[in-house]
C-alpha positions as protocol buffer text, in pm:
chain_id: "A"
residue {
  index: 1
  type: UNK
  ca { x: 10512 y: 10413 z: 14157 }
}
residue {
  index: 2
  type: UNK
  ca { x: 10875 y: 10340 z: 14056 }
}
residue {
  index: 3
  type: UNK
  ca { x: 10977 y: 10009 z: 13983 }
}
residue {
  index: 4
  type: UNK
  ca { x: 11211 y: 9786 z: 14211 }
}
residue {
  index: 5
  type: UNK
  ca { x: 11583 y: 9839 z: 14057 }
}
residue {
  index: 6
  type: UNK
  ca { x: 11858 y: 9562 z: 13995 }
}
residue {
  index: 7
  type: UNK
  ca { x: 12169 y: 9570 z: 14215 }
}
residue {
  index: 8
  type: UNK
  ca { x: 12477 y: 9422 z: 14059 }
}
residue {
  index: 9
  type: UNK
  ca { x: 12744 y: 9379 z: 14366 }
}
residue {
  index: 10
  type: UNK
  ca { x: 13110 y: 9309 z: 14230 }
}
residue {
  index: 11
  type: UNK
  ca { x: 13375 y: 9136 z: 14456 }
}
residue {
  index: 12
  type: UNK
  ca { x: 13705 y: 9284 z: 14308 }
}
residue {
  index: 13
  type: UNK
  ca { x: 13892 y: 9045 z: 14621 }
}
residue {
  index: 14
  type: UNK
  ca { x: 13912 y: 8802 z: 14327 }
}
residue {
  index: 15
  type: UNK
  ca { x: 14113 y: 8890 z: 14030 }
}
residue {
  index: 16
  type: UNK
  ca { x: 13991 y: 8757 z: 13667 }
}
residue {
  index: 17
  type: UNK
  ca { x: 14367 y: 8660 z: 13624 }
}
residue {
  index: 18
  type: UNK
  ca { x: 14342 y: 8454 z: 13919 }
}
residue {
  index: 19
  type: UNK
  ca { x: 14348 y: 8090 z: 13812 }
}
residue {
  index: 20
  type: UNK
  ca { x: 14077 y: 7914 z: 14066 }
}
residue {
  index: 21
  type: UNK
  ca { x: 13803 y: 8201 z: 13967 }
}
residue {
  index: 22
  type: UNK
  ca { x: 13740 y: 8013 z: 13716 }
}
residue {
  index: 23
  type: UNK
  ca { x: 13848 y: 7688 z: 13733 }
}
residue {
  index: 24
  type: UNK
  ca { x: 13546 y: 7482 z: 13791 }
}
residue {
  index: 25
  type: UNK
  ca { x: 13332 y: 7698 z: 13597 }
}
residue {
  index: 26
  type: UNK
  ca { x: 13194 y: 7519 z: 13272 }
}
residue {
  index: 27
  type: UNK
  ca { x: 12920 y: 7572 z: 13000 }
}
residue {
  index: 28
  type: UNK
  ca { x: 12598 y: 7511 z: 13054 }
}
residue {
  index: 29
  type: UNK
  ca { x: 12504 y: 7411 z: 12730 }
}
residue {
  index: 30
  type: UNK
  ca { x: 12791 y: 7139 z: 12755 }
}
residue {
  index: 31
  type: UNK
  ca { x: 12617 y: 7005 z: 13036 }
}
residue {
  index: 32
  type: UNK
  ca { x: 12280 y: 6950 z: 12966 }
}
residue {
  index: 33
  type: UNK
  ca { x: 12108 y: 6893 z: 12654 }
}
residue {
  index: 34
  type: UNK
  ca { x: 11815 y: 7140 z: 12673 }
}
residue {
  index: 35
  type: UNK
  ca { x: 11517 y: 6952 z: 12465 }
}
residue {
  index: 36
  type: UNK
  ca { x: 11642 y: 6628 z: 12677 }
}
residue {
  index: 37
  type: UNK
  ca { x: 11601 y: 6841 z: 13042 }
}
residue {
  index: 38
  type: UNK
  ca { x: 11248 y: 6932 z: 12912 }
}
residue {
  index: 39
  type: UNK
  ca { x: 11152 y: 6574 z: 12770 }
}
residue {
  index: 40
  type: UNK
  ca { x: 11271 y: 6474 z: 13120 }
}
residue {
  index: 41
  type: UNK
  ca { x: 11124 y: 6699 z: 13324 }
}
residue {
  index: 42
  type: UNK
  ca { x: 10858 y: 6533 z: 13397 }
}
residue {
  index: 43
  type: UNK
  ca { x: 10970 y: 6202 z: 13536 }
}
residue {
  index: 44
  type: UNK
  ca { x: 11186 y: 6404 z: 13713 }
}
residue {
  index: 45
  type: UNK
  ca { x: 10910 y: 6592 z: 13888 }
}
residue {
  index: 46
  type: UNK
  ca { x: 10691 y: 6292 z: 13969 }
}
residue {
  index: 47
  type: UNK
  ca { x: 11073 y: 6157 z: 14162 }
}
residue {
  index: 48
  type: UNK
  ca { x: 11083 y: 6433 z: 14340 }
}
residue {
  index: 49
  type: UNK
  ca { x: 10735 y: 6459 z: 14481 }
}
residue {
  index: 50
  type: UNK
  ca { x: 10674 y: 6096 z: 14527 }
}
residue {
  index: 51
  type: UNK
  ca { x: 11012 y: 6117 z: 14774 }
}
residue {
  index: 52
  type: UNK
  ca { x: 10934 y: 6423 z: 14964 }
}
residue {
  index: 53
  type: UNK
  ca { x: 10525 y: 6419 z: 14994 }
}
residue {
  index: 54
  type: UNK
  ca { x: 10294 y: 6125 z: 15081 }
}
residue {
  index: 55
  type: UNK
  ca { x: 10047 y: 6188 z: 14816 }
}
residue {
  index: 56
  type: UNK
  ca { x: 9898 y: 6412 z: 14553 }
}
residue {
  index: 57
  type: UNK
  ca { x: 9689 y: 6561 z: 14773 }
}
residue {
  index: 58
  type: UNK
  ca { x: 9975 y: 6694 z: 14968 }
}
residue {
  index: 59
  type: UNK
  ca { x: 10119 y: 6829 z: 14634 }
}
residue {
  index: 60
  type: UNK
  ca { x: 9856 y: 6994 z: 14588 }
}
residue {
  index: 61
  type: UNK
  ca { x: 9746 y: 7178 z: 14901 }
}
residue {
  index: 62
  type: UNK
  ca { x: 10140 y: 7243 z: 14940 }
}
residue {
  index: 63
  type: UNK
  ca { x: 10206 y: 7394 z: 14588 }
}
residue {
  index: 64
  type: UNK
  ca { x: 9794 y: 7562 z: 14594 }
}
residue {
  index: 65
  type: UNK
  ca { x: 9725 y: 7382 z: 14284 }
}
residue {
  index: 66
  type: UNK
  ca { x: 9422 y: 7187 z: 14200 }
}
residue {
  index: 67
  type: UNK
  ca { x: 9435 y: 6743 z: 14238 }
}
residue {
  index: 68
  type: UNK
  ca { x: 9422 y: 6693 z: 13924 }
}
residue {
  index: 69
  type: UNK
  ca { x: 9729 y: 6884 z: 13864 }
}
residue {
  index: 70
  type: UNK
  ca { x: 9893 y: 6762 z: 14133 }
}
residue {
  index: 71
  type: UNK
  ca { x: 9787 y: 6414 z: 13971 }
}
residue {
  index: 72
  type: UNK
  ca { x: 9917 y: 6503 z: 13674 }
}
residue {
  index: 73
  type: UNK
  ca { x: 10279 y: 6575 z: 13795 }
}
residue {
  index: 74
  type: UNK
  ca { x: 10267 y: 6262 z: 14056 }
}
residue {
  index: 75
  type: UNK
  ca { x: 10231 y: 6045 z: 13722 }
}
residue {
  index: 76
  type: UNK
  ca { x: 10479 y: 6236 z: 13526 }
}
residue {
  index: 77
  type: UNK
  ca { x: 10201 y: 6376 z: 13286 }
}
residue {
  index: 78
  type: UNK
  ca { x: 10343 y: 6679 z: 13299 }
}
residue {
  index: 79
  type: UNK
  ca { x: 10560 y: 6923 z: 13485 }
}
residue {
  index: 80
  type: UNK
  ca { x: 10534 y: 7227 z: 13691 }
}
residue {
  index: 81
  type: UNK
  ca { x: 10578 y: 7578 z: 13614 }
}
residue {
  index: 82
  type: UNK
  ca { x: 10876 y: 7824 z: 13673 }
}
residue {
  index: 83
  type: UNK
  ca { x: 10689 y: 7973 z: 14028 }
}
residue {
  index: 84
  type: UNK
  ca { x: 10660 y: 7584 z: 14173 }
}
residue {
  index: 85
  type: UNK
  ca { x: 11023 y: 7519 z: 14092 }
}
residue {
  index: 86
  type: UNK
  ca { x: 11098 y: 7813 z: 14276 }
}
residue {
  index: 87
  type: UNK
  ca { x: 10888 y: 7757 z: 14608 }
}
residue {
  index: 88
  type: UNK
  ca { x: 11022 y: 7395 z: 14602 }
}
residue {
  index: 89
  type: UNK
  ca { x: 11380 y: 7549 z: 14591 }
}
residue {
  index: 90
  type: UNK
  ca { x: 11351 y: 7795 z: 14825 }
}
residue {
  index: 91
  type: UNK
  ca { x: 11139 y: 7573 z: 15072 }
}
residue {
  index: 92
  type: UNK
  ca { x: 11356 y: 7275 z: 15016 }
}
residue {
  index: 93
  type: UNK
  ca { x: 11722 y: 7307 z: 15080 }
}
residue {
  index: 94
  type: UNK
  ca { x: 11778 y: 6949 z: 14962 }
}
residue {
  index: 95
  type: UNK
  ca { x: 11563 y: 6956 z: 14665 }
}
residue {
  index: 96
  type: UNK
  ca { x: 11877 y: 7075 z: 14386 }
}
residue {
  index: 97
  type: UNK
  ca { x: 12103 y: 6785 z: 14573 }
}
residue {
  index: 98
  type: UNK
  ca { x: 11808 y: 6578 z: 14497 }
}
residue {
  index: 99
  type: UNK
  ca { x: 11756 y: 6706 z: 14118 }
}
residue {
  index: 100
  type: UNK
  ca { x: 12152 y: 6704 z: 14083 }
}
residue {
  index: 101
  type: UNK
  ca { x: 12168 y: 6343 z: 14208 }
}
residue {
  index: 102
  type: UNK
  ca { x: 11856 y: 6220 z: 13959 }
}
residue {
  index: 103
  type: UNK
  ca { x: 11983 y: 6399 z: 13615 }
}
residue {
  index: 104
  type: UNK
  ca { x: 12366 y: 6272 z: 13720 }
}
residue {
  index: 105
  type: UNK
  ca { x: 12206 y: 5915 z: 13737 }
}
residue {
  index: 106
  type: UNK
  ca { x: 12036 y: 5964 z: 13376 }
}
residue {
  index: 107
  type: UNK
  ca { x: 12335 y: 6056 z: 13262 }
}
């Protein structure tokens, strides 16, 4: 069985001379503190599902995850995993607006 393979695809339209390739581009790690986006995380979780579901129960049947879990990140206990974070982006084409929006405001 062979593994899937990584495609890198290059756009050489844009020149790394040009000026705007760049321009808005900054460091990550100037941006957000990483121990403060983890001690966050969780209150920004609980935000996130308290706007978009009604309950935890929907949490939970929506992310397959037990109620107490889902309980858990409604109250900010704790947060989800990597594989929620990425069903809620790819299901929810608001939800980084919405993340943006909350960790600009606790800024």
């Amino acid at each position: 069985m062979t593994r899937p393979r990584l495609t890198l695809i290059v756009n050489n339209d844009v020149s790394c001379a040009d000026p705007i390739a760049g321009s808005a581009q900054t460091s990550w790690s100037n941006r957000f503190e990483p121990f403060a986006l983890k001690a966050s995380a969780p209150d920004l979780w609980s935000s996130y599902f308290r706007a978009r579901f009604n309950s935890p129960r929907e949490v939970a049947l929506f992310c397959d995850v037990s109620f107490q879990t889902a309980l858990n990140w409604w109250g900010a206990v704790t947060a989800p995993a990597s594989h929620i974070a990425l069903l809620v982006m790819l299901t929810d084409p608001s939800a980084p607006a919405f993340f943006g929006a909350e960790l600009g405001r606790a800024a």
